[in-house]
VOGU-3710 file (C-alpha; in Angstrom, 3 decimals, decimal comma):
1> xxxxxxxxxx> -114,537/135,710/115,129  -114,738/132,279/116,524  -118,286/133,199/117,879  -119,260/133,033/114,682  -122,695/131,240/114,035  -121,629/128,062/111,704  -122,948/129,620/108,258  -121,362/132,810/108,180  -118,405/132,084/105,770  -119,747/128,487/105,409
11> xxxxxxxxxx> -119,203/126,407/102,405  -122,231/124,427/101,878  -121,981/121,128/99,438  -125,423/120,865/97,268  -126,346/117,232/96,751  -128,800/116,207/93,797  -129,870/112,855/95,322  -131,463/111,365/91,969  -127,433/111,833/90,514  -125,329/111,350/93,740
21> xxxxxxxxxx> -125,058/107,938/94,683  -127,086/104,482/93,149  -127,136/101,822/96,301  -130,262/99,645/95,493  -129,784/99,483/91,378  -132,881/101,308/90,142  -130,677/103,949/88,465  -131,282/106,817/90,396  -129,399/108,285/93,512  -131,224/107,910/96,914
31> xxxxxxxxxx> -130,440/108,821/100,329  -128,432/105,406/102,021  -126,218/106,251/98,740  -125,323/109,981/100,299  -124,312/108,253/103,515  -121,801/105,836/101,865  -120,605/108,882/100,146  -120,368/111,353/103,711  -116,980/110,241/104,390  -116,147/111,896/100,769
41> xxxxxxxxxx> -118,113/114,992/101,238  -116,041/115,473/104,613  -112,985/114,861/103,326  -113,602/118,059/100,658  -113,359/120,271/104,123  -116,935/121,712/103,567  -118,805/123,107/106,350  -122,462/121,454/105,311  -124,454/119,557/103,109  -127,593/120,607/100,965
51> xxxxxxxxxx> -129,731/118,387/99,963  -132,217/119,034/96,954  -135,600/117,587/97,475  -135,884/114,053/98,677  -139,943/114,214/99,763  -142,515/112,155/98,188  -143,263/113,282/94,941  -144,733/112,386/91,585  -141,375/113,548/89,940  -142,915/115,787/87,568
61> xxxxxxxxxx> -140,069/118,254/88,564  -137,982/115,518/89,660  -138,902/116,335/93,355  -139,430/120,258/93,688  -143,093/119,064/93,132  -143,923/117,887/96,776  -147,159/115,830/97,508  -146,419/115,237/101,202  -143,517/117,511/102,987  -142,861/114,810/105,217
71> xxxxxxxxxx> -142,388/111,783/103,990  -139,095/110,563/102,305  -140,492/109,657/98,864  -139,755/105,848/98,439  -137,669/105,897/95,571  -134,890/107,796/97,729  -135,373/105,636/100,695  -137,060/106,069/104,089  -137,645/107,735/107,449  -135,388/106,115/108,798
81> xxxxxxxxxx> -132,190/106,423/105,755  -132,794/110,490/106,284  -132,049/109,888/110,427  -129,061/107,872/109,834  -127,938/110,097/107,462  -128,813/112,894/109,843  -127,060/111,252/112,801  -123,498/110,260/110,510  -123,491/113,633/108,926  -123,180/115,078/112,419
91> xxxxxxxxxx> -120,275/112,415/113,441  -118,245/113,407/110,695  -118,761/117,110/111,623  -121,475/118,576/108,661  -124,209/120,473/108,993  -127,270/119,562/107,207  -129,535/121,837/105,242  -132,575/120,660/103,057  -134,681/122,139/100,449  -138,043/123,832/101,514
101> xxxxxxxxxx> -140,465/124,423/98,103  -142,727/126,700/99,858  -144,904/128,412/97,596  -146,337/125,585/95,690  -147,083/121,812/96,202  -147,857/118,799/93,533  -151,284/118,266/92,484  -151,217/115,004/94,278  -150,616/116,646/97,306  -153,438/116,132/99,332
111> xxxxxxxxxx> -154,251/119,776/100,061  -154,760/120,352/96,664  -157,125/117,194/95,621  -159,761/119,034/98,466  -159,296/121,945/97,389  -160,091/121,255/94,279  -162,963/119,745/95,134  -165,469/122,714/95,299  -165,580/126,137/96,333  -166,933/126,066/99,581
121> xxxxxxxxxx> -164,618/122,732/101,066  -162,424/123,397/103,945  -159,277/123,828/101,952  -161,132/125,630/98,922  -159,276/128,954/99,660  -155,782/127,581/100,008  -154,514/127,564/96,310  -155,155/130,157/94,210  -158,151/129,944/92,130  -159,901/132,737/90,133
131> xxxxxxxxxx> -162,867/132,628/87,730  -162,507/132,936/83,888  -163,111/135,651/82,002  -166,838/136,209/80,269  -165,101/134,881/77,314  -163,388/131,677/79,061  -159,882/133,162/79,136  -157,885/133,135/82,030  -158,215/136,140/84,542  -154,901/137,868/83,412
141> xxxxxxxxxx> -151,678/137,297/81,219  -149,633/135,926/83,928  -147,169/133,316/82,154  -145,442/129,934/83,690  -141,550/130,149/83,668  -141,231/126,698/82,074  -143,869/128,038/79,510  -147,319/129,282/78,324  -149,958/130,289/80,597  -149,788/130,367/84,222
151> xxxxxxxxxx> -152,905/129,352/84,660  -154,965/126,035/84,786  -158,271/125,197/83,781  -160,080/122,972/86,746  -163,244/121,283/85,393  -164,331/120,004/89,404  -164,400/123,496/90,230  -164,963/125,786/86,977  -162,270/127,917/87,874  -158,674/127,964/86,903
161> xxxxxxxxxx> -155,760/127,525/89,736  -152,325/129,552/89,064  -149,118/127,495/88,656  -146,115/129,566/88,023  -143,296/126,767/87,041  -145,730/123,364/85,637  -149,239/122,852/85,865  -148,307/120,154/88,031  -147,031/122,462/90,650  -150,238/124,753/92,143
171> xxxxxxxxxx> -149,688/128,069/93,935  -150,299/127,830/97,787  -152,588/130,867/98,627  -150,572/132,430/101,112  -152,917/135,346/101,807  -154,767/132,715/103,698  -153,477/132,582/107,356  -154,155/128,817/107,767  -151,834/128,304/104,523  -149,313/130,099/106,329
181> xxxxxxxxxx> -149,528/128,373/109,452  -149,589/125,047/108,120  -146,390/125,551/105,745  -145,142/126,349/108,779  -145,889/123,531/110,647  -144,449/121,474/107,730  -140,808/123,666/108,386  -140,678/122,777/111,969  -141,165/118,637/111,546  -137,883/118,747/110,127
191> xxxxxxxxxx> -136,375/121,232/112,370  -137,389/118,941/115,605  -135,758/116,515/113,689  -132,630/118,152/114,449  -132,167/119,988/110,695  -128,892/122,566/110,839  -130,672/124,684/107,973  -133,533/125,437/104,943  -132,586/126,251/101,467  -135,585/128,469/100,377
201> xxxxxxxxxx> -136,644/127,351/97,230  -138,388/130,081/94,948  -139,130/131,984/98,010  -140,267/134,697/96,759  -143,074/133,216/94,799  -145,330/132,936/97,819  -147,255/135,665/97,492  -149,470/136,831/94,555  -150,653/140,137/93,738  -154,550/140,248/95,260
211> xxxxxxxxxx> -156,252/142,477/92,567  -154,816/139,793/89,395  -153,225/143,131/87,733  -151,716/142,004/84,291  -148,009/142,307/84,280  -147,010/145,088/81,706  -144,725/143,969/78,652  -141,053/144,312/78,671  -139,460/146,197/75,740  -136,671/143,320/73,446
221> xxxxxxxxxx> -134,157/145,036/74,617  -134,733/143,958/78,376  -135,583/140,537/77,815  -132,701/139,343/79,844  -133,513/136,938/82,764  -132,057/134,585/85,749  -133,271/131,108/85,412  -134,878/131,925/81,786  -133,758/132,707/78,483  -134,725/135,726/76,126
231> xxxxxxxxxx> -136,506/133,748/74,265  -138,565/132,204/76,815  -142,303/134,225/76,699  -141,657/135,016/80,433  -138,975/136,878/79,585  -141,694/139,193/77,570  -143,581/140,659/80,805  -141,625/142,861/84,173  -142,932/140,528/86,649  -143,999/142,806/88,952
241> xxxxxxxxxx> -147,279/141,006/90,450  -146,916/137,370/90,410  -144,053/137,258/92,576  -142,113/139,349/95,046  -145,184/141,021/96,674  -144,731/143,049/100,042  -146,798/140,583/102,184  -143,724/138,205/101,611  -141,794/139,837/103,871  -143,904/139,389/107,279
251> xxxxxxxxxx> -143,914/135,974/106,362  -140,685/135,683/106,434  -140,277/137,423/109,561  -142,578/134,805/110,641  -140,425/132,127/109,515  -137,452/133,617/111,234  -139,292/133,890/114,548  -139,858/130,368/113,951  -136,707/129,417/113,503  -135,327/131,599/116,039
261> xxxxxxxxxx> -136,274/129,280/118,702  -134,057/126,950/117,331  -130,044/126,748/118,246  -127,676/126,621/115,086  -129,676/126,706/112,444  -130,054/129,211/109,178  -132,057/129,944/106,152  -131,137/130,797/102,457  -133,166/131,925/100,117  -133,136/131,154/96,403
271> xxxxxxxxxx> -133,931/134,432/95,280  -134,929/135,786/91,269  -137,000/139,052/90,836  -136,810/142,292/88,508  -133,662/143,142/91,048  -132,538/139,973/92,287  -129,809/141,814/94,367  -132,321/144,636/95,673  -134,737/141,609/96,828  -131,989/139,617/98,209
281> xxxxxxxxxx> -130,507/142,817/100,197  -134,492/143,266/101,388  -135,185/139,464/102,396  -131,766/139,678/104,851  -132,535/142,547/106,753  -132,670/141,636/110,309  -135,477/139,861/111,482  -136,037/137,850/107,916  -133,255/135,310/106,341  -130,256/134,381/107,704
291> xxxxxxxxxx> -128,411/134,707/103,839  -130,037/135,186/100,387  -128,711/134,221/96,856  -129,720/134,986/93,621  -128,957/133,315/89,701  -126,329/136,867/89,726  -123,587/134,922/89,086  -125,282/131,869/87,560  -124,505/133,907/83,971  -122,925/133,068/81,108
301> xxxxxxxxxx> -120,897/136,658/81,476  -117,590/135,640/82,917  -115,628/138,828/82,867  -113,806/140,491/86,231  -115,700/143,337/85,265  -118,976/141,773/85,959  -118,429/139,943/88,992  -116,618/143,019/90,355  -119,617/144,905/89,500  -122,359/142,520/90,862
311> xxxxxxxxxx> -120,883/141,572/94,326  -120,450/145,751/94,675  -124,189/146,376/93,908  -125,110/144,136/96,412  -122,382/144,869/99,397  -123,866/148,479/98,592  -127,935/147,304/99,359  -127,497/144,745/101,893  -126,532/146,528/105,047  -127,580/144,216/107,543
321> xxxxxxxxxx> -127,538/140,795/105,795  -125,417/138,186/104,924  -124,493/137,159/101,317  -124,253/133,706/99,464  -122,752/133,167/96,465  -123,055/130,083/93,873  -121,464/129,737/90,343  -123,138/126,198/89,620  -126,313/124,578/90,988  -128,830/121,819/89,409
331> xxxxxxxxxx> -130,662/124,762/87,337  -127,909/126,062/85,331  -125,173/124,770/82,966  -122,059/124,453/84,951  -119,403/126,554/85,401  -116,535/124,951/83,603  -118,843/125,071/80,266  -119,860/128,331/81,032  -116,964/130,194/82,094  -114,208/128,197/80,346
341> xxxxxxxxxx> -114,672/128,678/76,757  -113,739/125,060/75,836  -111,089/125,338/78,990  -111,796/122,821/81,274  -108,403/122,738/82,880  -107,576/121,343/86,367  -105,959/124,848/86,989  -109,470/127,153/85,901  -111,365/124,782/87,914  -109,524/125,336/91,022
351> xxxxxxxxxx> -109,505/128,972/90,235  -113,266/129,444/90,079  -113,777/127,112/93,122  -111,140/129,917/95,153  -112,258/132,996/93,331  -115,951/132,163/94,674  -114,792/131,050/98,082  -113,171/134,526/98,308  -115,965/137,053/98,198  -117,690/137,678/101,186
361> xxxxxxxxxx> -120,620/135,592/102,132  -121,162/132,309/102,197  -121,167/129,917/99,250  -122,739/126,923/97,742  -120,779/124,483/95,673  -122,681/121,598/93,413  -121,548/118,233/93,481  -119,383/117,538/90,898  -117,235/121,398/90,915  -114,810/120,121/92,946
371> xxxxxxxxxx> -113,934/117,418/89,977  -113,924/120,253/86,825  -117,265/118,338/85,529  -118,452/120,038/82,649  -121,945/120,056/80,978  -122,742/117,082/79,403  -124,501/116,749/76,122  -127,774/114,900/76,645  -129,085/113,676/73,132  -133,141/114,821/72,792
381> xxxxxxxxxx> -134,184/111,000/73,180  -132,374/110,980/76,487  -134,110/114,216/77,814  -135,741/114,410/81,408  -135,997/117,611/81,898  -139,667/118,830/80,883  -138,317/122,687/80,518  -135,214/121,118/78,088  -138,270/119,074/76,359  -140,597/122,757/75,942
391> xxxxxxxxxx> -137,677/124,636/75,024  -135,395/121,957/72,807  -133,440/122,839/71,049  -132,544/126,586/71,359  -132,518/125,867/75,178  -131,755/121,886/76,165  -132,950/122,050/79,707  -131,225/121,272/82,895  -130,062/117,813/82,186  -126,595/118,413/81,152
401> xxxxxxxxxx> -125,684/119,550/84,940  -127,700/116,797/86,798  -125,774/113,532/85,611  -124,268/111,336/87,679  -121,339/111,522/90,065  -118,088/110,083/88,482  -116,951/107,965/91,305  -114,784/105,668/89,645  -113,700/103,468/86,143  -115,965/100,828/86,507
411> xxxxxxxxxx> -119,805/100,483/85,155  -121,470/103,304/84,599  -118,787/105,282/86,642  -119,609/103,553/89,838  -122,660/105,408/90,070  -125,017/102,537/89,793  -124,565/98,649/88,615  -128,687/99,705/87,005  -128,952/101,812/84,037  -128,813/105,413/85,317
421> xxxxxxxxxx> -131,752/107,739/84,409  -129,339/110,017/82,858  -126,582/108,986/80,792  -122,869/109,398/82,551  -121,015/110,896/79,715  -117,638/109,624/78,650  -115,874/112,630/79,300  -116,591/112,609/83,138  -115,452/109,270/83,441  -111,901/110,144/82,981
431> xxxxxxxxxx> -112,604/112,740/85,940  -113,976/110,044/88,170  -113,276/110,362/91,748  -110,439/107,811/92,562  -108,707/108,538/89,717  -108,321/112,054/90,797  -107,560/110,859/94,329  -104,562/109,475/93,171  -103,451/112,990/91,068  -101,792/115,348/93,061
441> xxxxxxxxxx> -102,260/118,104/91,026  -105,855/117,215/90,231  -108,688/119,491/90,117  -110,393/117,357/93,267  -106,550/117,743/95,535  -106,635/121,329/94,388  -110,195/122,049/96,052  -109,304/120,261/99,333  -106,041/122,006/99,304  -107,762/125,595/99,121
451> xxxxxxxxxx> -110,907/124,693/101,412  -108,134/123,372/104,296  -106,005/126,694/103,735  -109,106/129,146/103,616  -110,439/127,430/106,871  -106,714/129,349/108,465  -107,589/132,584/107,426  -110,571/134,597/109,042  -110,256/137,612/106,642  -111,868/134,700/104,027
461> xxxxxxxxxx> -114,133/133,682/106,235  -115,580/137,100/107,834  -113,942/139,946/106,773  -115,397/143,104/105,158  -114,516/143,267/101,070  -113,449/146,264/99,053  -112,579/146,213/95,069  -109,851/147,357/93,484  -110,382/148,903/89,913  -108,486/146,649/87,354
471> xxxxxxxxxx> -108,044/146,184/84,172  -109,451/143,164/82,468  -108,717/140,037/83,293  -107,890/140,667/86,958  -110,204/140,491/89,619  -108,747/141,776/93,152  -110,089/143,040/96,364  -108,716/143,110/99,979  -110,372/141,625/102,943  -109,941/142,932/106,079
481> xxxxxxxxxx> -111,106/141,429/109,447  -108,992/141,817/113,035  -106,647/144,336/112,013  -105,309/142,134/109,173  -105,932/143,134/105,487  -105,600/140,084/102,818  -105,218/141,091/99,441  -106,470/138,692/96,818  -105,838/138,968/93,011  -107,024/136,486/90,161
491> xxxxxxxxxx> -106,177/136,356/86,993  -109,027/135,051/84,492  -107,052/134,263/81,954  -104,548/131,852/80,921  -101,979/134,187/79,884  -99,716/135,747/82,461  -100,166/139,287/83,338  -98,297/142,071/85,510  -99,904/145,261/86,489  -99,070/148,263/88,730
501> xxxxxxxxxx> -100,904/148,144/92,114  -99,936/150,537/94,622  -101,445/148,523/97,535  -98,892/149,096/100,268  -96,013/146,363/101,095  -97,073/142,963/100,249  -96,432/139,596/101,774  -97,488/136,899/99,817  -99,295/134,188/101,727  -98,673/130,724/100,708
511> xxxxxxxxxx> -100,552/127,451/101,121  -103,511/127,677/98,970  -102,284/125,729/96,288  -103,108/127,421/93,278  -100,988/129,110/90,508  -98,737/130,969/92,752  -98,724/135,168/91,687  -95,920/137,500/93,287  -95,552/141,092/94,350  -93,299/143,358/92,677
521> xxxxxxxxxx> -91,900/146,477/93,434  -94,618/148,462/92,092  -97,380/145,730/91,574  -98,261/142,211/90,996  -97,464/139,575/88,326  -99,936/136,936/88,085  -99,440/133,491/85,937  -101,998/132,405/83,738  -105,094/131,161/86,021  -103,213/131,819/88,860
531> xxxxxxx> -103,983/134,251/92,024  -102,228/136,003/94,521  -102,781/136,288/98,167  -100,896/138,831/99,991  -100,986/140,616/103,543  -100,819/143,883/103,097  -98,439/145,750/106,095
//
């Protein structure tokens, strides 16, 4: 399938700029510190870069709060840092995606100062604004995922404005066509610039429900969420009318058509709804996104059971789109904390990194997986993170995934010769990145080991999946792409396990450099964190 566009069966590298790479001292990550680093990145054998926000900003959500789409925000770098990083990334052979926060803006951006002007300015009509209630309360019992009310009281206009993340961050009115068309004016700067992709932040948050309806309460039971916990308030309401509305989706088809005349580029969508996978399946029919993901594997629920069970629900929805799958990113804790119960071996990190890069779809993996970083333990006084600071301490924010890069032994990790504006705890130091350059069986060798081997096999890359039933803790499927079938078996757990599998004459397939399983007469036998690839004749 070497016709392939680039990002089907991609792996895409997220950067976090702020935490990446330190050149000018300030303590925070910036762009000319990504392209020192590109040489690094390539040498991983990813397919592309993302990069989270980098666009001037007031920083109230450390950049997903945008105040002109634009312009490089100076504390990152310049104009000019983004082209050269632009033009090396493309030397060394990576595509480059970058975040697109679509649905709102900052409050300094400066659509929203007119608009917030008066009622009858040019721009009045562009956020949305509704009046109070007789009694002064807010026109419905919409709530803000990083807490209370979702909406804001504007004394210049008498009228409050929705925000659905801070009050900071005002909701674009996209019923208004000129919204829409500017937004999408904003996406094409960057694509003339020679962008190979968008990552779609909180897509789905574009649209609001016209009539205001009040979103009905959800029973305790259900208070489960992606992105939130139970005992966040918005995990009290089915959020059926502040987000996810049918308009959305001719939007999107609008933003495809856009993109469309553009060679080699793609779109995924950060996706998180009632039915995340439903919505996803929905936003990739044809016409709409090139891939959607969703927080469905962003849990704390590491069992085969449930991965099994979540990659089928979707493969069963999404008959025309294209899948992406991420077990870390900058919003949740990361995988090795999650998923290791206090395991943070070399061997389970190369596991989840393969296991991942197995399904089929694309993937995303956060700076930092490839070295086994866990979450680090920010103390309350060190907190950025105004969610962590709302929430402390039953929930401690998103801090403990966003620290810096390890890069080596030396001050603060190598990160930055400045204090860094999150603390780089001990822990990761001892994971830094030349240290593990010189470990052979490190967790950093072990993820450039897989990503070279899985680039030599297209039934990774493209083929269709199917699931085998196991027992606990095995997770296997085949893949199945030219006339070749692959089957691939993992082993969650660290103590070896054997188990009948009548799968048809197996050839194990070496090369991938994990824990090495083997086929028996009547089944497999799998070492602890170890997997099993096998053509199946």
């Amino acid at each position: 399938m070497s016709d392939a566009p680039w990002w089907r069966g991609a792996v895409t590298y997220q950067i976090y700029p702020r935490s990446f790479m330190d050149t000018n001292g300030d303590g925070v990550g910036d762009l000319p510190g990504i392209v020192d680093k590109l040489d690094y990145v390539a040498s991983l054998g990813v397919d592309a870069i993302w990069i989270s926000p980098f666009f001037r900003s007031p920083m109230a959500d450390f950049g997903y709060d945008i105040a002109d789409y634009r312009e490089v925000d100076p504390l990152f770098g310049s104009n000019d840092d983004f082209d050269r990083l632009l033009a090396k990334a493309h030397a060394l052979g990576l595509k480059v995606m970058i975040d697109q926060v679509l649905s709102h803006t900052s409050t300094e951006h400066a659509w929203f100062k007119e608009s917030r002007e008066s009622r009858n300015n040019p721009k009045a009509d562009w956020y949305v604004w509704a009046d109070a209630k007789d009694d002064g309360t807010p026109p419905n019992n919409w709530l803000s995922l990083f807490g209370g009310c979702a909406w804001q009281w504007e004394p210049r206009r008498g009228q409050y404005y929705l925000h659905n993340f801070l009050t900071s961050q005002p909701d674009l009115n996209y019923h208004h066509p000129d919204v829409r068309r500017a937004v999408l004016d904003e996406v094409k700067y960057w694509l003339d610039k020679g962008v190979n992709g968008l990552r779609l932040d909180a897509i789905n948050f574009c649209f609001h429900d016209r009539e205001l309806r009040d979103n009905p309460p959800k029973p305790e039971e259900k208070r489960v969420g992606r992105g939130f916990s139970p005992d966040n308030p918005y995990a009290f309401q089915y959020h059926y009318y502040n987000n996810t509305q049918p308009e959305n989706l001719a939007f999107l088809e609008q933003l495809r058509a856009l993109m469309d005349q553009y060679e080699d580029v793609a779109a995924i969508g950060e996706i998180s709804s009632e039915d995340s996978l439903a919505t996803t399946a929905e936003y990739t029919r044809k016409g709409r996104l090139h891939m959607g993901y969703s927080f469905e594997l962003l849990t704390d629920d590491f069992s085969a059971d449930y991965i099994r069970g979540t990659v089928r629900n979707l493969e069963a929805q999404m008959l025309e789109g294209w899948p992406c799958w991420a077990i870390s990113n900058h919003d949740v804790a990361r995988v090795l904390s999650r998923w290791g119960n206090g395991d943070a071996s070399p061997q389970l990190a190369s596991l989840l990194s393969a296991m991942v890069c197995s399904l089929r779809g694309s993937v995303c993996v956060y700076q930092g997986e490839e070295l086994g970083l866990t979450e680090a333990e920010v103390p309350f006084e060190a907190l950025q993170d105004p969610y962590g600071i709302t929430f402390w301490p039953t929930f401690k924010g998103r801090d403990g995934c966003r620290t810096p890069m390890p890069w080596d032994g030396g001050v603060n990790a190598g990160f930055s010769v400045g204090e860094p504006w999150l603390p780089v705890p001990a822990e990761h130091r001892a994971l830094a990145v030349t240290l593990q350059d010189a470990t052979p069986t490190s967790a950093l060798n072990g993820f450039r080991r897989f990503m070279a081997w899985r680039k030599t096999q297209p039934a990774l890359r493209w083929g269709d999946i199917q699931f085998i039933d196991t027992p606990e803790p095995v997770l296997a499927f085949t893949r199945k792409h030219g006339g070749e079938t692959l089957l691939v078996a993992f082993n969650l757990s660290k103590q070896p396990v054997e188990l009948p599998l009548a799968a048809g004459k197996l050839t194990a397939v070496n090369g991938h450099g994990l824990s090495q399983g083997e086929a028996t007469a009547d089944g497999i036998r799998l070492p602890g964190h170890g997997a099993l690839f096998a053509r199946v004749d």
